[in-house]
Legacy VTK file of the C-alpha trace (Angstrom):
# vtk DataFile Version 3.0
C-alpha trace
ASCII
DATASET POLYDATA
POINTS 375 float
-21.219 -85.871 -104.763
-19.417 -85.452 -107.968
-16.698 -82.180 -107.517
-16.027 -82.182 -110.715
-17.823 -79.121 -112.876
-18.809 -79.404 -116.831
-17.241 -77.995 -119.397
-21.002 -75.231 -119.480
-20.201 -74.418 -115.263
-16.105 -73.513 -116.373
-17.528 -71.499 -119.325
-19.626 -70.088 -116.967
-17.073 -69.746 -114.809
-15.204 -67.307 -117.677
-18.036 -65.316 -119.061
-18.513 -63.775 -115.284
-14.501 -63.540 -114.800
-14.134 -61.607 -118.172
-17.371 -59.291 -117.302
-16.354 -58.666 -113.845
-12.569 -57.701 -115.337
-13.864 -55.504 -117.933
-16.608 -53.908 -116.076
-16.063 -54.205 -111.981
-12.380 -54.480 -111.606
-11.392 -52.765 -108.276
-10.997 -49.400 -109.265
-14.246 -49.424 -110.079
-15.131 -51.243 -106.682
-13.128 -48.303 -105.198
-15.116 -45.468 -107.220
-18.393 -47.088 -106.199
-17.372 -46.722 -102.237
-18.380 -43.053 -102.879
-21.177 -43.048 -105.941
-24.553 -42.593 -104.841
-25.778 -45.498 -106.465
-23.345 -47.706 -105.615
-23.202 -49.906 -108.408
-21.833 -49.606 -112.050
-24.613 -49.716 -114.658
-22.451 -50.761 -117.717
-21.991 -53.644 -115.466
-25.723 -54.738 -114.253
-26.752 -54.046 -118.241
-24.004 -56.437 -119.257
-25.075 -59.433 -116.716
-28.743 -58.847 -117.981
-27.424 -59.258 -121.176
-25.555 -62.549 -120.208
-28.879 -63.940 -118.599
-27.338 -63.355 -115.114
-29.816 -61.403 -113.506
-32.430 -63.910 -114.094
-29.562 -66.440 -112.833
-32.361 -68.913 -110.419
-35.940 -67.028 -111.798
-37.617 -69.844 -113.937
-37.640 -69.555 -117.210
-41.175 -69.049 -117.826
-40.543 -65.695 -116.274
-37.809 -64.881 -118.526
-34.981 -66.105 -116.085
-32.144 -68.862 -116.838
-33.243 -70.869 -113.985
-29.886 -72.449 -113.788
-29.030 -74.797 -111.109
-28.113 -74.147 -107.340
-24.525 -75.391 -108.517
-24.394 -73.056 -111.618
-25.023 -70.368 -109.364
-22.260 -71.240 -106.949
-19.765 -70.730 -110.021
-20.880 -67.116 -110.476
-21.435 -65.865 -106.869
-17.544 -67.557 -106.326
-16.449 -65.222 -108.925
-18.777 -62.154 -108.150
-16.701 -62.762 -104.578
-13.440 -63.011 -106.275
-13.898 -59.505 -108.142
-16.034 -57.997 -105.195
-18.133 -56.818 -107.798
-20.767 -54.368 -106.889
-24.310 -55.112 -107.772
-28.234 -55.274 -106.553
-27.833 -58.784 -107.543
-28.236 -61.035 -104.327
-30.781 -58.807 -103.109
-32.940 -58.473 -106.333
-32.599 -61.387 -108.593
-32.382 -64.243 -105.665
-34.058 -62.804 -102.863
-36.688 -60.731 -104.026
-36.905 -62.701 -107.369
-37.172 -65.950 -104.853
-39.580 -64.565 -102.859
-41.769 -63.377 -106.014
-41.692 -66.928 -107.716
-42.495 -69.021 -104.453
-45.467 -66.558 -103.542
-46.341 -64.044 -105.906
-49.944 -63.613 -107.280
-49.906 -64.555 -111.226
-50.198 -60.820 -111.738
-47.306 -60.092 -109.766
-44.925 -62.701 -111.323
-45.968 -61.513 -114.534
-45.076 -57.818 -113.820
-41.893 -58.127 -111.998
-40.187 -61.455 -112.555
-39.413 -60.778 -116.032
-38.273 -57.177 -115.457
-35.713 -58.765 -112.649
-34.936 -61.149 -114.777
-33.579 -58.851 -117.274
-32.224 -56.632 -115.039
-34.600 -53.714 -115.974
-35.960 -53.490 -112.630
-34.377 -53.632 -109.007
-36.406 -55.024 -106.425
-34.929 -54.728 -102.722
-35.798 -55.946 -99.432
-36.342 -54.104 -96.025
-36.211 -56.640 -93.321
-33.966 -55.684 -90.782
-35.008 -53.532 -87.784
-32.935 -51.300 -85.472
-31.966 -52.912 -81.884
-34.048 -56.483 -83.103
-32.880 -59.767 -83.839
-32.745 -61.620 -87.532
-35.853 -63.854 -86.063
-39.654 -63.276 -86.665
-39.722 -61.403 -83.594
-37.653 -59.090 -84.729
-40.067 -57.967 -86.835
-41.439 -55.061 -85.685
-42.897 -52.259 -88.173
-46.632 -53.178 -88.372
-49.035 -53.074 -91.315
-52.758 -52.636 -90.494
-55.770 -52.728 -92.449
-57.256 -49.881 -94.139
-60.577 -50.553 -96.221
-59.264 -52.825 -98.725
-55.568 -51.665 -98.442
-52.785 -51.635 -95.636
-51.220 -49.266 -93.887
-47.247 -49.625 -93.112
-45.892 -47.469 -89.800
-41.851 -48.535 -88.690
-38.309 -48.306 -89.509
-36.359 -50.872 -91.365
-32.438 -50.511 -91.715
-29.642 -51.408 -94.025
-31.922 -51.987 -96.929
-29.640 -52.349 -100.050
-30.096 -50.130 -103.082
-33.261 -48.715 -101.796
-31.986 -45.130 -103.814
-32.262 -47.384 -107.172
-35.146 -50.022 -106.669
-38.506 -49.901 -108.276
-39.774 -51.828 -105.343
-38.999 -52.713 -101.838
-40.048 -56.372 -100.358
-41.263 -54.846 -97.012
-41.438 -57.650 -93.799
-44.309 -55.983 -91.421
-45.739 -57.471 -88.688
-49.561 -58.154 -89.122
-50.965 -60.016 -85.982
-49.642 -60.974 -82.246
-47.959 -64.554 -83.113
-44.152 -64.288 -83.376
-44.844 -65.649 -87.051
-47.541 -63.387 -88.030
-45.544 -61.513 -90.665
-46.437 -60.253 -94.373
-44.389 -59.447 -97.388
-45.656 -56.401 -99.233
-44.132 -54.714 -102.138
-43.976 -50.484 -101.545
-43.604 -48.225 -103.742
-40.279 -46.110 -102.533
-41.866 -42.913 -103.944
-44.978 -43.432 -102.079
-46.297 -40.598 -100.105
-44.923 -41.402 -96.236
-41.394 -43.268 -96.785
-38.567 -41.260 -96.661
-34.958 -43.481 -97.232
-31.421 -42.279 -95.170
-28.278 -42.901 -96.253
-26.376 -45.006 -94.058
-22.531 -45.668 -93.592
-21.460 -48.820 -93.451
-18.150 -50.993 -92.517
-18.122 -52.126 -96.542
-19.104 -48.574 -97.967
-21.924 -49.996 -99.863
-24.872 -48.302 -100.857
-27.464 -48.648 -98.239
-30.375 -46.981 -96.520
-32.297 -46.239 -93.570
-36.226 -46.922 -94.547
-38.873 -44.659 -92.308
-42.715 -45.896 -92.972
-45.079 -43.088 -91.767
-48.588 -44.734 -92.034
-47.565 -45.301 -95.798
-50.612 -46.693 -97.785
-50.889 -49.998 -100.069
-53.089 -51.459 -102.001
-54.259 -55.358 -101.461
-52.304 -56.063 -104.980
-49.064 -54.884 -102.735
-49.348 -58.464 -100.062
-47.006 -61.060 -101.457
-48.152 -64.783 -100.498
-51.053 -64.622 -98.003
-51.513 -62.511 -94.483
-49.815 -64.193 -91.490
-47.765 -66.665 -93.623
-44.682 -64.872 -94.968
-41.913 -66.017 -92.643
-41.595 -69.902 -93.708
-41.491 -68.429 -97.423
-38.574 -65.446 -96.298
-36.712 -68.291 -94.390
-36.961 -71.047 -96.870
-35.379 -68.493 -99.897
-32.707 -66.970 -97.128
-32.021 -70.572 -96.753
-30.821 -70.941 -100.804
-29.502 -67.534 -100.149
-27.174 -68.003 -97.694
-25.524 -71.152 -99.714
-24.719 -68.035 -102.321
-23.437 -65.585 -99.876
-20.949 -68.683 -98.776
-20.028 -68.851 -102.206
-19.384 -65.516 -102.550
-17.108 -65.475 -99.094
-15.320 -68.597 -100.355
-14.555 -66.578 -104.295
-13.363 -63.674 -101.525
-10.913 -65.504 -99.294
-9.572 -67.348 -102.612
-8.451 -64.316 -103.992
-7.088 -62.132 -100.976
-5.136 -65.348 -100.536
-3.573 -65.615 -103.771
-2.821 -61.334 -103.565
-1.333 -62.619 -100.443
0.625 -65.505 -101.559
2.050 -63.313 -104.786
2.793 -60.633 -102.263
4.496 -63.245 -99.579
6.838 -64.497 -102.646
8.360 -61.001 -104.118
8.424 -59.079 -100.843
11.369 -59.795 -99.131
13.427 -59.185 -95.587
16.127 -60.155 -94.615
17.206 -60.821 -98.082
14.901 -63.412 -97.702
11.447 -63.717 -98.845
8.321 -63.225 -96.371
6.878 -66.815 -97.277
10.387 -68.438 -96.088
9.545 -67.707 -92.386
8.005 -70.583 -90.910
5.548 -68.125 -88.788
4.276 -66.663 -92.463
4.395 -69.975 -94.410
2.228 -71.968 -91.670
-0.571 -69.209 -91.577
-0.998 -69.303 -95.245
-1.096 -73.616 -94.916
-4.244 -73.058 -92.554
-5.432 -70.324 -94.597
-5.549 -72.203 -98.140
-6.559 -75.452 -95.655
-9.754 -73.262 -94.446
-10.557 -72.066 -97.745
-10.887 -75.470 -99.556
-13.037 -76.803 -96.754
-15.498 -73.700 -96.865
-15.340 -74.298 -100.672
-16.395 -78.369 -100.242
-18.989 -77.132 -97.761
-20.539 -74.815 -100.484
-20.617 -77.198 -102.851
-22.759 -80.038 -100.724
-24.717 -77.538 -99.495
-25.658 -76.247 -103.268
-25.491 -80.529 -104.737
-27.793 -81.022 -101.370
-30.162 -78.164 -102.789
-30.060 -79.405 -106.385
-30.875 -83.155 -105.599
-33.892 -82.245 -103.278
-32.635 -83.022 -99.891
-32.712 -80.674 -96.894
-30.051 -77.597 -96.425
-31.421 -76.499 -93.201
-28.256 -77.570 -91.254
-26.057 -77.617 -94.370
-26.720 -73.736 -95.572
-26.252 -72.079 -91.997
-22.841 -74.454 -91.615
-21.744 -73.444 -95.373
-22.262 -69.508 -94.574
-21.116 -69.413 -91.183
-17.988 -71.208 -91.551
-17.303 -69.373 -95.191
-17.370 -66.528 -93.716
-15.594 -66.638 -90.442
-12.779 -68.251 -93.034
-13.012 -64.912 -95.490
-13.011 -62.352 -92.270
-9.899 -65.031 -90.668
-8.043 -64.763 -94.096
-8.624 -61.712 -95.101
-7.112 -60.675 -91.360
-3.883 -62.766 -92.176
-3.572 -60.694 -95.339
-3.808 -57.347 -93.765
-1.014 -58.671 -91.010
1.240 -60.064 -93.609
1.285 -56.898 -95.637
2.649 -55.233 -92.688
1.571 -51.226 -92.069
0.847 -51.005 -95.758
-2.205 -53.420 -95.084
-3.885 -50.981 -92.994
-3.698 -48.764 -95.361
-7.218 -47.383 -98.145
-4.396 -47.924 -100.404
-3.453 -51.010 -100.420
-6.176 -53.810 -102.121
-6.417 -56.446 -99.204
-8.962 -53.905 -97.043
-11.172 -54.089 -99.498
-11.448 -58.329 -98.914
-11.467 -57.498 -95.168
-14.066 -54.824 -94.719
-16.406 -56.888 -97.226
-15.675 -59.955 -95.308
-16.852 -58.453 -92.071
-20.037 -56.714 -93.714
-20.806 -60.582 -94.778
-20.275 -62.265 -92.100
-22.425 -59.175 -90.042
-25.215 -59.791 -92.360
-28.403 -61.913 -93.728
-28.027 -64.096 -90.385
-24.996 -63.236 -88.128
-22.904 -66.171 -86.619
-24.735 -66.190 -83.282
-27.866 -66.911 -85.499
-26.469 -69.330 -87.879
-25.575 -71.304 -84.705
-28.776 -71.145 -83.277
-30.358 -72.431 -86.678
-27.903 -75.412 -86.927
-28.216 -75.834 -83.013
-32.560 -76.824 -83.741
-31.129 -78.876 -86.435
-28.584 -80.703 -84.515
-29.763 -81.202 -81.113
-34.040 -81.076 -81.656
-34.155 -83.657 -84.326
LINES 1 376
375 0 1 2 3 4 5 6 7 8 9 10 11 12 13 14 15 16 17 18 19 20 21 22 23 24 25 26 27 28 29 30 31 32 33 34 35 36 37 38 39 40 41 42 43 44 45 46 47 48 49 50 51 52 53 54 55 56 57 58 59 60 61 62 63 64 65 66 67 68 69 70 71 72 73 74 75 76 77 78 79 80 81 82 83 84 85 86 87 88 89 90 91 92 93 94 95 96 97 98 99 100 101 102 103 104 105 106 107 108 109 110 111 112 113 114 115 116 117 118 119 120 121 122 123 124 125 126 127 128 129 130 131 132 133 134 135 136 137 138 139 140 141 142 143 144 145 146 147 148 149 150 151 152 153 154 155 156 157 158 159 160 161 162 163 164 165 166 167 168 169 170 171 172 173 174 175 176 177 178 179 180 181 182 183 184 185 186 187 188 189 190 191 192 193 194 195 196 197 198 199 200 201 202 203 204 205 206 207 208 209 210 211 212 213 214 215 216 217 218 219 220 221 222 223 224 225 226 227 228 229 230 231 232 233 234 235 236 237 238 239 240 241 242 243 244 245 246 247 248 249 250 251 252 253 254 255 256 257 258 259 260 261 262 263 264 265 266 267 268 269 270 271 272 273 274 275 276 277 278 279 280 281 282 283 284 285 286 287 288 289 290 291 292 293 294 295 296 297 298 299 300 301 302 303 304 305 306 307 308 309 310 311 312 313 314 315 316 317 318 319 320 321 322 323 324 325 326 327 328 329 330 331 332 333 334 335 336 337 338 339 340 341 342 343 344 345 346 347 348 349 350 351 352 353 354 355 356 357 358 359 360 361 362 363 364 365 366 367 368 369 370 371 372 373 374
């Protein structure tokens, strides 16, 4: 594995720094904690603009369809900024989804339109009181002449107040597998979307399906064989949203690092006590090894060998490392890092809402548990 990125990956590297500065920098994170949309549009037009949005949609479909490593370089430095955007959930999961099993039709409709960042496509997939599994898939879809008809409740479905479409998971026979992907319409007659509160303030939603009719152009892939397509896409996912916990924890360190050299007590800096100094050697020793872990798991992906241990290990021990790190920097800021005020909450509450979501720990384990002791 070579760890050493070209000269296009660091200008990659720059071109998202300098947007994210210029358009996301965290008083803008801060403003979007209360904006209804709950992402800045100067921002999502300017990473259309850079090809971002299409960052892993072929290019036949109007994407960039950049590597798994390229894409590592710019969801380390979407971490970094904690920029706010429909990205993960449009362009890679949705936009995944779409290329792997969309009809012609439907590739041709929306792929290009994600791509460009014209249209947001979200996903509703999680359920209340149900696991991240197939069986947690509850809300069922049942056939109505030549259409379907959606009844259930999904929850936490980002951006669902902004998306064109939402990626639905419904349940559509009696096998734990039996599940479907449709696309719905979020102004349909029958779906009414919530506001919900979360531990990151991001923009999310509560989904309610009552009987809501689609069409047979809405099924993505074929009836009954969605969840090997879902998991094999939340698999390249999940190697992004450990990059992204890795760009996080690098940069609440370094705030923390700056901050441990200029504040002093004692007459004394912080970083001079042994206590202070030996928590940020584990912390910058954690990092680096999430970061290595990231990068085999995205060279793995690239070179057409198996993640299905690798991308549960990258994510899960990313982001225990953010939530661990960006703990240490709330503790070493004293009471001012409990305090709205003060930058490093931002790092911790995101780190938490990561590590809570798109498979928790207890799940990553279990997936790298089959992998490890059923082979």
């Amino acid at each position: 594995m070579d760890l050493t990125f070209s000269d296009e990956q660091e200008v990659l590297r720059e071109t998202v720094r300098g947007l994210a500065a210029r358009h996301a920098d965290l008083g803008v994170v801060r403003a979007m904690e209360e904006d209804e949309k709950g992402y800045p549009p100067a921002f999502w037009a300017k990473l259309g603009e850079s090809g971002l949005t299409g960052l892993t949609i072929p290019e036949k479909w109007g994407g960039s369809e950049m590597s798994m490593l390229d894409a590592v370089v710019v969801y380390d430095e979407l971490g970094r900024a904690l920029s706010p955007s429909p990205h993960f959930v449009s362009s890679v999961v949705a936009g995944g989804v779409l290329t792997a099993a969309g009809t012609d039709e439907q590739r041709q409709e929306w792929l290009p339109k994600i791509a460009s960042g014209e249209a947001v496509v979200t996903t509703a997939w999680v359920e209340p009181d149900r696991g991240y599994g197939p069986k947690g898939v509850a809300l069922t879809a049942t056939q109505d002449g030549d259409g379907w008809l959606l009844t259930g409740v999904k929850r936490h479905v980002p951006y669902a107040n902004s998306a064109d479409r939402i990626l639905v998971l419904a349940r559509t026979g009696t096998a734990a597998e039996d599940i479907t992907l449709f696309l719905v319409d979020p102004s349909s007659e029958g779906v009414t979307l919530t506001a919900q509160r979360t531990v990151a303030s991001d923009t999310q939603h509560r989904l309610d399906l009552a009987s809501v009719r689609v069409g047979p152009d809405a099924v993505v892939g074929t009836v009954n064989g969605a969840w090997p397509v879902w998991s094999e896409v939340l698999h390249d996912g999940i190697i992004l949203l450990a990059a992204l916990a890795v760009g996080g924890a690098r940069r609440v360190l370094e705030i923390t690092v700056d901050y441990a050299k200029t504040r002093k007590q004692f007459d004394k800096p912080l970083g001079a006590f042994q206590a202070i100094a030996h928590n940020l050697s584990d912390a910058v020793t954690a990092v680096d090894g999430a970061e290595t872990l990231v990068w085999e798991a995205a060279w793995a992906r690239d070179n057409g060998r198996g993640v299905e241990k690798l991308a549960p290990m990258a994510k899960l021990f990313a982001c225990k490392t953010y939530r661990e790190v960006s703990d240490l920097a709330v503790h070493v800021h004293g009471g001012m890092g409990f305090t709205v005020e003060c930058d490093v909450q931002l790092f911790f509450r995101r780190a938490k809402s990561l590590q809570l979501n798109w498979w928790d720990d207890r799940y990553l384990e279990n997936l790298i548990a089959t992998q490890l002791l059923d082979a």
